[in-house]
C-alpha positions as CSV (number, residue, x, y, z in Angstrom):
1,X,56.6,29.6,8.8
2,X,55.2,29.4,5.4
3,X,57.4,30.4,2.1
4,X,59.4,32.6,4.4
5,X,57.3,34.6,6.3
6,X,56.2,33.8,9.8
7,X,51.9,33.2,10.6
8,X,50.4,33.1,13.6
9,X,47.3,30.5,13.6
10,X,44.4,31.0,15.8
11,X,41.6,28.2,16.8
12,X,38.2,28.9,18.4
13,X,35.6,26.1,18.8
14,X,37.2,24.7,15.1
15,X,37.3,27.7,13.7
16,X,41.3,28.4,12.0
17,X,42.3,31.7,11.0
18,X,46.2,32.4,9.8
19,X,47.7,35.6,9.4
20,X,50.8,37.1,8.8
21,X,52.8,38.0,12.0
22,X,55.7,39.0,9.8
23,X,56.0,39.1,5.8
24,X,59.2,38.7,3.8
25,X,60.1,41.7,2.6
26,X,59.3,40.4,-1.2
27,X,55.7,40.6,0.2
28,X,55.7,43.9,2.0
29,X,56.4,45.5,-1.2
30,X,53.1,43.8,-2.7
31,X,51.5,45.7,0.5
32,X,51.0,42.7,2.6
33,X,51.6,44.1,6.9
34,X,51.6,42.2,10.0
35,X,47.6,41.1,10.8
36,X,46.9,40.2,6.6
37,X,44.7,37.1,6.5
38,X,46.0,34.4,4.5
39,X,43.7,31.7,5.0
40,X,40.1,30.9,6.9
41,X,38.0,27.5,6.9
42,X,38.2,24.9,9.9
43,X,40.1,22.6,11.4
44,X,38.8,18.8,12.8
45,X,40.7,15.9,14.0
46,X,43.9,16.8,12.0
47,X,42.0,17.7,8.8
48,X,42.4,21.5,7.5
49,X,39.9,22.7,4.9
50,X,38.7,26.6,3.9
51,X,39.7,29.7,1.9
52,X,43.1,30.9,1.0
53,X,44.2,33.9,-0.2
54,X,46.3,35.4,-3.0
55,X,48.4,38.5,-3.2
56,X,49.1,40.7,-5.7
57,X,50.1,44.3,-5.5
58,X,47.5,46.8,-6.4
59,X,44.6,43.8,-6.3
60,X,42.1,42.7,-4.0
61,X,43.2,39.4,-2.4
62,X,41.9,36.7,-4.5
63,X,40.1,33.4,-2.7
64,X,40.3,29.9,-3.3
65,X,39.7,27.0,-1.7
66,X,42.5,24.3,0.1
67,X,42.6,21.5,2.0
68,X,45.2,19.3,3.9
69,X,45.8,17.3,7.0
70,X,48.4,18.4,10.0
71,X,51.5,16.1,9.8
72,X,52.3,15.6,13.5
73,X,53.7,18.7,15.5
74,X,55.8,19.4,12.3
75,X,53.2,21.7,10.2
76,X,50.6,20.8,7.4
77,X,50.0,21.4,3.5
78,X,47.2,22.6,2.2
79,X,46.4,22.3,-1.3
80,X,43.5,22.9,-4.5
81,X,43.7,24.6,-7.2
82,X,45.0,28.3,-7.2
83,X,44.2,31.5,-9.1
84,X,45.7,32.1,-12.4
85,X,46.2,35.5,-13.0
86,X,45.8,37.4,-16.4
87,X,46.6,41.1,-17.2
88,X,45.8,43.9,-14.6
89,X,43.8,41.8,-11.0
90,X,42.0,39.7,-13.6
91,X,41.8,35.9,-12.3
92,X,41.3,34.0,-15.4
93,X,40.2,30.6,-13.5
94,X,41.9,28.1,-10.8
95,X,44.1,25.4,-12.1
96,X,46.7,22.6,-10.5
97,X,49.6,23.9,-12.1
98,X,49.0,27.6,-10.6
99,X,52.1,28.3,-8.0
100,X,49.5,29.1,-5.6
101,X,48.2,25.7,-5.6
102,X,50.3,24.0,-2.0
103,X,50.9,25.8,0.5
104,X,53.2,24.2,3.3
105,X,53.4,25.5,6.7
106,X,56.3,24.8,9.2
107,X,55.1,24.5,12.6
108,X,57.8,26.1,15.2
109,X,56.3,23.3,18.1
110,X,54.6,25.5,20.3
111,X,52.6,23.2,21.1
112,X,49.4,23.5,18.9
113,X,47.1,20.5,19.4
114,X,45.1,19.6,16.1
């Protein structure tokens, strides 16, 4: 789970890849469906690092880059510094205090082995 909606993660050869399985319905109205990436990079010995994506209707998804470690079988955070947006899809820059900035994930146990 992540702010409400369920992901599914997938893992090949260190390669992670999350999407989402189903969206709350605050984010189906922004046009995110079942399948939409939300984040791609790799994952090694615990440690979570790639690209994250941002949502906003109308826009292309915007990228930025997060990092985090698993915390046991419970789920991870993954953190940097997240889009800032201005009028219309314009990203004016990445900063800390962006609400995009940590992402926690809940894991549901089913047994995923970091």
């Amino acid at each position: 789970m992540h702010n409400g909606s369920e992901i599914i993660a997938t893992f090949n050869r260190g390669e992670m890849r999350m999407y989402y399985e189903k969206p709350k319905p605050s984010l189906r109205q922004a046009g995110i469906d079942q399948g939409t990436l939300l984040f791609q990079g790799t994952a090694n010995d615990g440690h979570i690092k790639g690209t994250a994506f941002v949502f906003r209707k109308g826009c292309p998804p915007a990228p930025y880059e997060v990092e985090g470690r698993a915390q046991g079988d419970v789920g991870f955070e993954l953190s940097g510094p997240g889009p800032k947006f201005g009028a219309g899809c314009a990203v004016l820059g990445l900063s800390w205090t962006s609400p995009h900035s940590r992402l926690t994930f809940v894991s549901d146990n089913r047994g995923i082995d970091w």
